[in-house]
C-alpha positions in Angstrom: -34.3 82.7 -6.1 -36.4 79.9 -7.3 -39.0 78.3 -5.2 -36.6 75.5 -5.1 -34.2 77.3 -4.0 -35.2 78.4 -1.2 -35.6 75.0 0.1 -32.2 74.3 -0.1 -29.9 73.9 3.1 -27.8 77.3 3.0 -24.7 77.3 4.7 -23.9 80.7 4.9 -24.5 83.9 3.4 -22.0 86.0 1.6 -22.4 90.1 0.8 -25.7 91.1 -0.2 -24.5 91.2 -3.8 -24.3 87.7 -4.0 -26.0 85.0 -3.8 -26.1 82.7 -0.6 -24.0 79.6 -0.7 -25.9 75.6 -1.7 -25.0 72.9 0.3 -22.2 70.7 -1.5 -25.3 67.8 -1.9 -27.2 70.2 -3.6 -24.7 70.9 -5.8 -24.6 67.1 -6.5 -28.2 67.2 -6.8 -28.1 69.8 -9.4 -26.0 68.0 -11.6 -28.2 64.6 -11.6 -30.5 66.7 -12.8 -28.5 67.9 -15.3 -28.8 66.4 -18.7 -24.9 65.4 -18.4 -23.6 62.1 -16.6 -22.8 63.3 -13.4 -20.2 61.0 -13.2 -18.5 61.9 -16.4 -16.0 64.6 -14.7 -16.2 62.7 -11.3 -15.4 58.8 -11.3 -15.9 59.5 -7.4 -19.4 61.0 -7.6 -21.5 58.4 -6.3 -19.3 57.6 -3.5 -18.8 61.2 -2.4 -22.9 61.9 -2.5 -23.9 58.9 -0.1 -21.5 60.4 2.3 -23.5 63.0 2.6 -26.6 64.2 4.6 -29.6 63.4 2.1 -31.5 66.7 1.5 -35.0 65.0 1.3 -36.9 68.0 1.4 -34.9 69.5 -2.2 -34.8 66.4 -3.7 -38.2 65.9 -3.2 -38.9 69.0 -4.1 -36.4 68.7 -7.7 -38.6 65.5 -8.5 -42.0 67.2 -8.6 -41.0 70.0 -10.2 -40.1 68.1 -13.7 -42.3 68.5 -16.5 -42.2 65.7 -19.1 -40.0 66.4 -21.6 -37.2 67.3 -18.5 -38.3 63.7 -16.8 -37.2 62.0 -21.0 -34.0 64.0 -20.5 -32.6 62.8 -17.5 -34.0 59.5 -17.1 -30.7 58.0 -17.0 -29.6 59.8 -14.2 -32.6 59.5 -12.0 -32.1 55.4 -13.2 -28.5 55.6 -12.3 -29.6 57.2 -9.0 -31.7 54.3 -8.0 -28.9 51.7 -9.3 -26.4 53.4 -7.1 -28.7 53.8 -3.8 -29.5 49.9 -4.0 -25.5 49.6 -4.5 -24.8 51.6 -1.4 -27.2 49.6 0.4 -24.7 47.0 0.5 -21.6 49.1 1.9 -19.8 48.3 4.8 -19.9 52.0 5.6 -23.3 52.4 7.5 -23.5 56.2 6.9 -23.7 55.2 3.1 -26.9 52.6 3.9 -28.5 55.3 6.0 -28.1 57.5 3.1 -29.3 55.7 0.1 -32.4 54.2 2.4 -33.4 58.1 2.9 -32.3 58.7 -0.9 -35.0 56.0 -2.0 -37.9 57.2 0.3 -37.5 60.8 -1.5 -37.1 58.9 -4.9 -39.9 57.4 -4.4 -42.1 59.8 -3.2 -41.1 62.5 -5.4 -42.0 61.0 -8.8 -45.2 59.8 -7.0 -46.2 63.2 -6.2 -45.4 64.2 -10.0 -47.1 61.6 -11.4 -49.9 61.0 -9.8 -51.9 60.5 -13.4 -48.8 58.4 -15.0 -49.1 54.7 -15.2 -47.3 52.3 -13.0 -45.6 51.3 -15.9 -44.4 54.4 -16.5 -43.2 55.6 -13.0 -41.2 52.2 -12.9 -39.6 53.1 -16.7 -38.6 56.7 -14.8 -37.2 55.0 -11.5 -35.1 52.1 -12.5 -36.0 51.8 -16.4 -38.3 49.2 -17.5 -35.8 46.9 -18.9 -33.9 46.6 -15.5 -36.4 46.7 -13.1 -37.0 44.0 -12.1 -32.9 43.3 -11.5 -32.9 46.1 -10.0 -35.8 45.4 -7.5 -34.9 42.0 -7.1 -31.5 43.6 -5.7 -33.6 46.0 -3.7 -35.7 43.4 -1.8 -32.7 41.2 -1.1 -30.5 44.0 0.4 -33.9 44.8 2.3 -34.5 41.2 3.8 -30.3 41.4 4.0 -30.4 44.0 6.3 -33.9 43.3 8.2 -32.6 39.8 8.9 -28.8 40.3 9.6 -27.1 41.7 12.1 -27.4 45.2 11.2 -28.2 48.1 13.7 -31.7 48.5 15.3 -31.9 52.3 13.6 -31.1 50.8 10.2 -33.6 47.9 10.4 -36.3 50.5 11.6 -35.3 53.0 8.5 -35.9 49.7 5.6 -39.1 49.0 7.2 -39.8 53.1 7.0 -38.9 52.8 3.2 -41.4 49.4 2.7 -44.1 51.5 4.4 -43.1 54.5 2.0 -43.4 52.3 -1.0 -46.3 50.4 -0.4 -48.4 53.9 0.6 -46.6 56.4 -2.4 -50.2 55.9 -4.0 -54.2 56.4 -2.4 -54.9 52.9 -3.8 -52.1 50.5 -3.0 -53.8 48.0 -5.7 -52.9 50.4 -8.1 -49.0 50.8 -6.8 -47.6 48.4 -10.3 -44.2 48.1 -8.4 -45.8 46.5 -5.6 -45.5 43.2 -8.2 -41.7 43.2 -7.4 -42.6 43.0 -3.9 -44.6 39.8 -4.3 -42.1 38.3 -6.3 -39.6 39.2 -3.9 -41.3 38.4 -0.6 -39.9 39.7 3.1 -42.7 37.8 4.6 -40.2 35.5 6.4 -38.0 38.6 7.4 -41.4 40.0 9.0 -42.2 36.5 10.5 -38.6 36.9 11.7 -38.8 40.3 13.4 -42.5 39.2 14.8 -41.2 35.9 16.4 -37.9 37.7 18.3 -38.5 39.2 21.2 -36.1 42.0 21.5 -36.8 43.2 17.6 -40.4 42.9 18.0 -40.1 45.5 20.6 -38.6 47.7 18.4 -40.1 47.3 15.0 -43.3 45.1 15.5 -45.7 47.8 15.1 -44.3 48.8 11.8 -43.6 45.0 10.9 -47.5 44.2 11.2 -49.0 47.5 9.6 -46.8 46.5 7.0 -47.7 43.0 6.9 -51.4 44.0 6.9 -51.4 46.6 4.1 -49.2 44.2 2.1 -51.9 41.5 2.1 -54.6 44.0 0.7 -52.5 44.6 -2.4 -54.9 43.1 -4.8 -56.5 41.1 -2.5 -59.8 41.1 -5.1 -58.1 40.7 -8.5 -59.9 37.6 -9.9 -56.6 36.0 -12.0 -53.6 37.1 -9.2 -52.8 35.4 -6.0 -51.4 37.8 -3.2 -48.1 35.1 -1.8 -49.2 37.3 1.5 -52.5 36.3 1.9 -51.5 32.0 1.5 -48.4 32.7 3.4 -49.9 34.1 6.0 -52.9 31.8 6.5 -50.5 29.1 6.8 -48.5 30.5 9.2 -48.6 27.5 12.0 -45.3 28.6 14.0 -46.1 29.7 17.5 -43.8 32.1 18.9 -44.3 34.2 15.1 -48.0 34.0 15.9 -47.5 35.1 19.5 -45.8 38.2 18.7 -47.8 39.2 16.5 -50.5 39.1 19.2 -48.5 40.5 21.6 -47.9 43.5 19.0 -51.9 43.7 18.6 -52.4 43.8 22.5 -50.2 46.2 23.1 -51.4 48.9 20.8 -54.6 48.2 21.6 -53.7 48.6 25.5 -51.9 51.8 24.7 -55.1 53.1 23.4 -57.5 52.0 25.8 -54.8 53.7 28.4 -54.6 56.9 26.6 -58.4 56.8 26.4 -58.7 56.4 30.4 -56.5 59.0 31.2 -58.5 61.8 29.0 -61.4 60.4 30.6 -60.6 60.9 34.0 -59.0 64.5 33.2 -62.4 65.4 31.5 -63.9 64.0 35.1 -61.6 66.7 36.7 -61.4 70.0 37.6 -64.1 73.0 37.1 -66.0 71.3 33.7 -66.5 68.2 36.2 -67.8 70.9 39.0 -69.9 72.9 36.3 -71.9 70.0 34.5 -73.1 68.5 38.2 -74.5 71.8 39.0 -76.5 71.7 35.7 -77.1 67.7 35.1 -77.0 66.3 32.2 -76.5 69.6 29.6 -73.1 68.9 28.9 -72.9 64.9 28.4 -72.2 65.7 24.9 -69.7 67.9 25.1 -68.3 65.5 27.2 -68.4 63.4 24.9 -66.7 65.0 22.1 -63.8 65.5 24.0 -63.6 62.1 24.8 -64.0 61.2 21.2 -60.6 60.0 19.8 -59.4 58.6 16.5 -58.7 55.2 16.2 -55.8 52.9 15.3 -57.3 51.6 12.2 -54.3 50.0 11.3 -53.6 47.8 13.8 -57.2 46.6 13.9 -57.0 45.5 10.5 -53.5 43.5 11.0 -55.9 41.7 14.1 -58.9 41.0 11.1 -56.6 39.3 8.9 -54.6 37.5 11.7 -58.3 36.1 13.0 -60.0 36.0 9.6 -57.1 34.3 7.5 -55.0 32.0 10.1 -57.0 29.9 12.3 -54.5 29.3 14.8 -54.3 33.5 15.5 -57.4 32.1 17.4 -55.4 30.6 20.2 -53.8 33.8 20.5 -56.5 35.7 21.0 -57.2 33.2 24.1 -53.3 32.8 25.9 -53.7 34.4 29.4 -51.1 36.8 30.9 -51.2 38.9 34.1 -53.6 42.4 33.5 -50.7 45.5 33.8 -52.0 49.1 34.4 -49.9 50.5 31.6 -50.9 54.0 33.9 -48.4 53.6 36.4 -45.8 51.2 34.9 -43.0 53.5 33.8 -42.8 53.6 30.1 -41.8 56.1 28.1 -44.0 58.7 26.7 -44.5 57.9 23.1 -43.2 61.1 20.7 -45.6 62.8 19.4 -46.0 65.6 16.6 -48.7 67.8 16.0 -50.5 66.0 13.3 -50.2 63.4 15.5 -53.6 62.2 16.7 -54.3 59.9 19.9 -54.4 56.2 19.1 -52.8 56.7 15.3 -48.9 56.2 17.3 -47.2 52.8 18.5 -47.1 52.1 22.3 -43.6 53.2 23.8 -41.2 51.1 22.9 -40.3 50.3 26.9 -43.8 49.2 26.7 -43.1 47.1 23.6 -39.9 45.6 25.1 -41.8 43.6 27.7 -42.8 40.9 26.4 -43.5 39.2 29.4 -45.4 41.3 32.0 -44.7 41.0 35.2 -46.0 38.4 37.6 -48.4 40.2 40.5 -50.6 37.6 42.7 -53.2 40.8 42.8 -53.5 41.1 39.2 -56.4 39.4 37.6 -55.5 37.4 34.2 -56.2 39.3 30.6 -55.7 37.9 27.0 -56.1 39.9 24.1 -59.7 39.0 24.1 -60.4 41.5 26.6 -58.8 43.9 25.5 -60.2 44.2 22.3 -63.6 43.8 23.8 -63.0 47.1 26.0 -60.8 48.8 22.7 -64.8 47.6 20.8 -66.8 49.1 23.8 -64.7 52.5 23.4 -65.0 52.6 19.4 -68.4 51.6 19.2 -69.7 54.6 21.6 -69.2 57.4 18.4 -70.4 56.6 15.3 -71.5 60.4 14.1 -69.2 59.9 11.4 -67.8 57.9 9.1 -64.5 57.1 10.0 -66.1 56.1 13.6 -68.6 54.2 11.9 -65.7 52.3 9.8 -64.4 51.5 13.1 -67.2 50.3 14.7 -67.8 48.2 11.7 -64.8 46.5 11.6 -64.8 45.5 15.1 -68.4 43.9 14.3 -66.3 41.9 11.7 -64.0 40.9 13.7 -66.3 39.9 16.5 -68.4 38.0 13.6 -65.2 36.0 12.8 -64.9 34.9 16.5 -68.4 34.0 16.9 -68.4 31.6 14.1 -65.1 29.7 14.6 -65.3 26.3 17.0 -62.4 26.9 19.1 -63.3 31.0 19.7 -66.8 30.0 21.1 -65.7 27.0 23.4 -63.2 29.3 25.0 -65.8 31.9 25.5 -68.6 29.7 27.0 -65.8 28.2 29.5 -67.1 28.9 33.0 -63.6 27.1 34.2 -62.0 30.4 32.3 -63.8 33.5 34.2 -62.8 37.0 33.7 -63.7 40.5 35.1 -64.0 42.5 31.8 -65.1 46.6 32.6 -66.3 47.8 29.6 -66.8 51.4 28.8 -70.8 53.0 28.4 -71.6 55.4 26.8 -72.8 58.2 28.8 -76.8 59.3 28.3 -79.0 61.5 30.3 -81.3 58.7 31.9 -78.6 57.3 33.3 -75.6 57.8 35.0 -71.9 56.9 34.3 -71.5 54.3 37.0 -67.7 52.5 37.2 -68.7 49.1 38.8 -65.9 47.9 40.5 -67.8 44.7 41.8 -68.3 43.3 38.4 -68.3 39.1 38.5 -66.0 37.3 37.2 -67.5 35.3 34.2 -67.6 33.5 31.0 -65.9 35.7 28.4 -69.1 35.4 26.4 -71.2 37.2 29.0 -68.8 40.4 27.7 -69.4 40.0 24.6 -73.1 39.7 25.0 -72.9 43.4 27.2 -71.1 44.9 24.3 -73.6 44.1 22.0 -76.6 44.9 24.2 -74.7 48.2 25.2 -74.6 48.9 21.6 -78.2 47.9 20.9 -79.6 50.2 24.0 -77.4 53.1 22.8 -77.3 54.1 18.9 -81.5 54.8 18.6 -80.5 57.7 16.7 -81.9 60.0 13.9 -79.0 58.6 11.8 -79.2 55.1 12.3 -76.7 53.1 11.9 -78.7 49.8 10.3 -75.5 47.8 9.5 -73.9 47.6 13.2 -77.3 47.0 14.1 -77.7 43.7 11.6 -74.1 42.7 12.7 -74.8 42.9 16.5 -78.0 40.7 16.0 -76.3 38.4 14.0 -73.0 37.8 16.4 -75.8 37.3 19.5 -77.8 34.7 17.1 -74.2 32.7 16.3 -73.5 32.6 19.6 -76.8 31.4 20.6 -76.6 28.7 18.2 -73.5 27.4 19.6 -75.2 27.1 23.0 -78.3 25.7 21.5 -76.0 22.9 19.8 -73.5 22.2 22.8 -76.2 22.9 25.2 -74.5 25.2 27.1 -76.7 26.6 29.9 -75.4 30.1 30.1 -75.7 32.0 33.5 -76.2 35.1 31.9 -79.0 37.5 32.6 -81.1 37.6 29.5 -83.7 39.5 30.7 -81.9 42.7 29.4 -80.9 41.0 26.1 -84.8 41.0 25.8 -85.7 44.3 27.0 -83.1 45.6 24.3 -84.4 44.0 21.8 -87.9 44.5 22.5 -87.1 48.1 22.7 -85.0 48.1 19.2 -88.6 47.2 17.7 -90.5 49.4 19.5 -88.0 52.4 17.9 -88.0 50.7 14.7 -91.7 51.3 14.9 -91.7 54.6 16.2 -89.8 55.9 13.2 -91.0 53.6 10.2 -91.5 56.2 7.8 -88.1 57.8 8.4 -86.0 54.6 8.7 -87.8 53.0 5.4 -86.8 56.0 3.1 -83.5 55.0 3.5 -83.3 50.9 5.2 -85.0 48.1 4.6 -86.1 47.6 8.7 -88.2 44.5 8.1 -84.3 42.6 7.2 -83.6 43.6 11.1 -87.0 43.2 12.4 -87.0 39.7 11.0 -83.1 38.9 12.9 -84.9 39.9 15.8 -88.0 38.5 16.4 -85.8 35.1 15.0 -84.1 35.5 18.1 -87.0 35.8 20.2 -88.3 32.5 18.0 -84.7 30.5 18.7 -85.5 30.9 22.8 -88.8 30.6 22.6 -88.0 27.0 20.1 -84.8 25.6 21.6 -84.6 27.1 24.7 -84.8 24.5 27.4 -81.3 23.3 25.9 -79.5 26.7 27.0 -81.8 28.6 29.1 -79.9 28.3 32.6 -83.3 27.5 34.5 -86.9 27.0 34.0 -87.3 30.0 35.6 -85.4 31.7 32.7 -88.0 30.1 31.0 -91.0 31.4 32.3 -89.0 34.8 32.4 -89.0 34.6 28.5 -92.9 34.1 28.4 -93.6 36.7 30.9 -91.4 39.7 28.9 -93.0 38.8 25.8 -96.4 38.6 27.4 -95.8 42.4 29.1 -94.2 43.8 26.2 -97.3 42.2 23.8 -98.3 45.3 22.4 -94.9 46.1 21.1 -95.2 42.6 19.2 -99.2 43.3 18.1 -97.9 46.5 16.8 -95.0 44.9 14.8 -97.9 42.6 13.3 -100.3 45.3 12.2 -97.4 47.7 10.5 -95.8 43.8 8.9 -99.4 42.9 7.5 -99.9 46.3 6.3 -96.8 46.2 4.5 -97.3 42.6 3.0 -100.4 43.0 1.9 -100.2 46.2 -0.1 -98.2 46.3 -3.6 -94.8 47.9 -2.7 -90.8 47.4 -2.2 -90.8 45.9 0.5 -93.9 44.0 0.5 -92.0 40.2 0.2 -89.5 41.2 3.1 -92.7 42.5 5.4 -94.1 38.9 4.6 -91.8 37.1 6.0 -91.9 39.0 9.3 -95.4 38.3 9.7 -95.0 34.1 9.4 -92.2 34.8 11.9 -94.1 36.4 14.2 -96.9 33.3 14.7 -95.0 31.8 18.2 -94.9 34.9 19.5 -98.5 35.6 18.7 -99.4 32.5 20.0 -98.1 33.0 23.0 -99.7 36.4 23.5 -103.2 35.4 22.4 -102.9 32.2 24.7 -102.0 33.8 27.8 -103.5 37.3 27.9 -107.0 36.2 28.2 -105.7 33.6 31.1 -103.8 36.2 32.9 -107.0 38.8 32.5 -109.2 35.7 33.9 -106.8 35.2 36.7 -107.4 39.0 37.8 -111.2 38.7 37.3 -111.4 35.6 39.6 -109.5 37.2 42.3 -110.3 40.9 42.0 -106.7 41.9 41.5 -106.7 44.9 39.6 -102.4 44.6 38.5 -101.1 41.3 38.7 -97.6 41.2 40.2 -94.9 39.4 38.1 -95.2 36.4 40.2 -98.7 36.5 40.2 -98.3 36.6 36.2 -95.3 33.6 35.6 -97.6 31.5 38.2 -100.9 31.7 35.6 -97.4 31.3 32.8 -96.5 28.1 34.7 -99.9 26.5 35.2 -101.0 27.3 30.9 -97.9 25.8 29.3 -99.8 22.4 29.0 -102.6 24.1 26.5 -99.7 26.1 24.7 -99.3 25.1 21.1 -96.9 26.4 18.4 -95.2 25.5 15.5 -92.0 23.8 14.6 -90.0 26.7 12.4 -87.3 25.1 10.3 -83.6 26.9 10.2 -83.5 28.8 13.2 -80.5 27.4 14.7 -78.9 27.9 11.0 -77.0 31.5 9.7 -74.9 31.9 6.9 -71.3 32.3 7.5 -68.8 35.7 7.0 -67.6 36.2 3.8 -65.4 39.2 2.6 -66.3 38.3 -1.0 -68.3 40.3 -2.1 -70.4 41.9 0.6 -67.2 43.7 2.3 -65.2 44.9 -0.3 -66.2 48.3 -1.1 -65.9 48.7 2.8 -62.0 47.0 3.0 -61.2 48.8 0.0 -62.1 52.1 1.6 -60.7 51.1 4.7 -57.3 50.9 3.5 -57.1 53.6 1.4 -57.6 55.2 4.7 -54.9 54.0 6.7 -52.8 54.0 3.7 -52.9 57.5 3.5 -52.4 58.0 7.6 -49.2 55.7 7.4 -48.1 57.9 4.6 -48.5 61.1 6.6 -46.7 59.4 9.3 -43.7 57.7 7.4 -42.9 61.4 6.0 -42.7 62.9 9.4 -40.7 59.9 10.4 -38.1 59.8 7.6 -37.2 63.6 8.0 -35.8 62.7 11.1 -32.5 62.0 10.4 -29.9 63.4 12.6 -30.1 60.7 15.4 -29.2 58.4 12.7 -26.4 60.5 11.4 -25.2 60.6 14.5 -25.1 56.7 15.4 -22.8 56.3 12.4 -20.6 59.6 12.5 -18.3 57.4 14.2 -18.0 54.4 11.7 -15.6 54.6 9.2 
């Protein structure tokens, strides 16, 4: 028996003499791929075979097993299939629909898989035939949108979005699918919008409505002579109850993994590995921490990047308060699971995603789906061994880096009328212990945003270091700085360990200059950094809460001043000696003069205080009292463009990183869409009754 074969669906076996039985759809299978019409003996053939239970796995399987001169042979009849599963589409008889959407998926996946090398030109010619494809595509889409925005069952309109997913991920590189073209000519964005802005369909499809939407928007994104209708229709999108499902969608994925995240962190808290590791300290954090290390739900954290980078009233959304649930003890239903399955990759329970309004609780503090993509951030942002961690981390960066330019984003997040309580997670590390602070103060949301990148700053001095997060954490705190700086927002924030982080990033960066240099240019970051130092030191008795914040400023960089005299020495070094990175060390050194000044005019007035009154270690208010009495002598220079950054752009800094990004998550919603598709006796069942 062929390979084949033995895929089949048997349905019984006979004597051992013979051989065992083929399901009747087989059968039918068999003779489209026949080099005869299978029609030609059988007017009824087409209707008889979408009665029947698709075989996905043997038609699949019949597909990639054609070699090219069988593919030339029967290309009418796989082109007649097509033409007569798009037909069935628009039967009455929903058994027929069900059938000829699970007919299409195999389609196409199976001349995918068998021609991964063929053109998209020619894998249309093979599907539908060149000359009637884009009839029969048009019919496709409209029978699609028909069915997505009718009346139709719930099943059915979760089975077409199953088939978009399918075709948009049948190739690695969904720029390269060709009969993704039909699909921009064709659009279902306003079925999407559709399924996005009703309540009751969102909770059944939205998940796969915006993974779809998002990987439909990188089709060609960077072709220089196309425009993607996605990408303008979607930026334009102004309607509010379509905008506030999508973030509703967003939140709740996000929530689900936060959730899921919490629960394996309190069973790892558990039981004897929690009683073991106290008896011997700190030896197993990072086992720990492996455990707790989880993949993430790329998708749906893209769909949020080109909500907030594309359509600037998403940002409103990402700002609407609702009542904080704990999705722990509400009772949704556990999401299904398989065992490629990995945490964070699934949508939330659909229970979960039915509620669109949570419920009201006078005890319950107020979220927004702000916060929780600040705590998703401070849970992503922990692991960054590898890449697909570090991808993750990265784009959460981005997406934080869109926020922190746009007007309304940062006056919502400097409100101190709008306080929140936002726990984020730490990292755990042996000089310090995992501490949940259930007394945290209800603040500004910016306040969280500056802990998250603080947290990140004080936690990733690694061997492998990750230099990009590091730039993008340093630039986010410097945007938001300049938005105080220009509104003159006094921030009651407690910058003394924004300082100490940064002054210890330096220190590191000094500690392992040889290292770091063979493979990043450090001076780029040093510079960011002491530039931040240079925009409180310049402009910052227009946000600085209090004077005393002030003098706090002085007095860190005066204690810390031989982290700064060290920078100097290693900058002037580097500048004045012939080599790579001789013009970048340069412009770290003319950075550096405020904060030099500063040292060089108060250290010999803090060791004269100590002389004069036999004090052999000045106490820190001994030290910001000789601070407050020398500012009048202090003098430093005016440094032009401090309060200035250059704004996000994808093109072209990010593109090799989006690119890479969706190939990713195309491939994981292609794993997924299989799994799902195979499924298919629940819907046989819902329609064995309709006639």
């Amino acid at each position: 028996m062929s390979q084949v074969e033995k895929k089949a669906g048997l349905l019984r076996r006979t004597s051992s003499s013979k051989k065992p039985l083929k399901e009747k759809v087989v059968l039918m299978y068999d003779d489209i791929f026949s080099k005869e019409d299978p029609a030609k003996n059988n007017p009824r053939f087409w209707d008889e075979l979408f009665l029947m239970k698709v075989n996905l796995e043997y038609l699949e399987s019949k597909l990639e097993c054609l070699d090219g001169e069988e593919v030339q042979q029967i290309q009418d009849n796989i082109n007649s299939l097509f033409h007569h599963c798009v037909q069935a589409m628009g039967e009455e008889h929903q058994i027929k629909v069900v059938n000829a959407l699970q007919s299409l998926c195999a389609l196409f996946r199976g001349v995918h898989q068998k021609n991964k090398s063929a053109s998209g030109f020619d894998i249309i010619n093979m599907l539908m035939g060149f000359d009637k494809a884009e009839q029969r595509m048009k019919d496709l889409m409209e029978r699609l949108d028909s069915l997505l925005c009718g009346d139709s069952s719930e099943s059915l309109k979760s089975l077409c979005l199953k088939l978009l997913l399918c075709l948009v991920t049948v190739t690695d590189n969904i720029s390269q699918n060709t009969i993704l073209e039909y699909v921009m000519i064709n659009s279902i964005f306003e079925a999407i919008l559709q399924i996005l802005s009703d309540g009751s369909s969102r909770g059944q499809h939205g998940y796969d409505a915006v993974v779809l939407l998002a990987l439909l928007v990188n089709y060609r994104k960077y072709a220089p002579q196309s425009v993607n209708p996605y990408i303008v229709k979607l930026s334009i999108v102004d309607d509010e109850p379509t905008l506030d499902g999508m973030g509703v969608v967003v939140h709740q994925a996000l929530t689900e993994y936060n959730r899921q995240y919490k629960d394996k962190e309190e069973e790892n808290q558990g039981g004897f590995f929690s009683t073991l590791s106290s008896m011997v300290g700190s030896m197993f954090i990072a086992d720990a921490d492996e455990k707790l290390s989880v993949q993430t739900n790329e998708a749906i954290l893209l769909a949020l990047y080109e909500a907030v980078h594309l359509n600037r009233n998403f940002i409103t959304v990402l700002a609407q308060s609702h009542p904080e649930i704990d999705l722990a003890t509400g009772p949704a239903a556990p999401t299904p699971t398989t065992p490629t399955t990995l945490l964070g990759t699934t949508p939330p329970s659909l229970d979960m995603m039915n509620s669109a309004e949570l419920p009201l609780d006078p005890n319950l503090q107020t979220s927004n789906l702000l916060i929780t993509f600040l705590k998703y951030a401070s849970i992503v942002m922990q692991d960054t061994k590898d890449e697909h961690r570090l991808n993750s981390a990265r784009l959460c960066l981005i997406i934080l880096t869109c926020i922190a330019e746009d007007q309304y984003a940062d006056a919502f997040l400097h409100d101190d009328n709008m306080n929140f309580r936002v726990n984020l997670h730490r990292m755990p590390m042996r000089h310090r212990k995992k501490v949940v602070d259930k007394n945290i103060p209800s603040r500004p949301l910016v306040c969280a945003v500056l802990d998250l990148m603080v947290e990140f700053i004080v936690t990733h001095m690694m061997k492998d270091f990750p230099m990009d997060l590091y730039l993008r954490c340093v630039q986010i705190i410097h945007k938001l700085l300049c938005y105080q700086k220009r509104c003159r927002i006094r921030l009651n924030y407690t910058w003394r360990e924004l300082w100490s982080a940064l002054i210890n990033l330096l220190k590191f960066l000094l500690s392992n200059e040889t290292s770091l240099l063979a493979k990043h240019n450090i001076f780029q970051l040093a510079l960011l950094v002491v530039n931040l130092f240079n925009m409180f030191i310049t402009y910052g008795d227009t946000f600085l809460p209090t004077s005393t914040s002030y003098d706090e400023l002085y007095y860190e960089i005066v204690r810390m001043h031989q982290v700064f005299d060290n920078l100097y020495c290693m900058v002037l070094r580097v500048s004045t000696n012939t080599g790579q990175w001789k013009e970048a060390a340069s412009k770290v050194t003319h950075a550096l003069v405020n904060v030099r000044a500063i040292i060089n005019h108060f250290n010999p007035k803090i060791e004269s205080y100590a002389a004069v009154n036999h004090i052999s270690q000045l106490s820190e208010e001994q030290v910001l009292e000789v601070v407050r009495s020398n500012y009048d002598t202090l003098t430093l220079k005016l440094q032009d463009g401090l309060d200035q950054f250059e704004r996000y752009s994808e093109q072209p800094k990010e593109v090799a990183f989006f690119k890479e990004l969706v190939r990713s998550i195309s491939l994981n919603v292609r794993k997924n869409v299989s799994l799902t598709t195979l499924s298919q006796d629940v819907l046989l069942k819902e329609f064995s009754s309709i006639s």
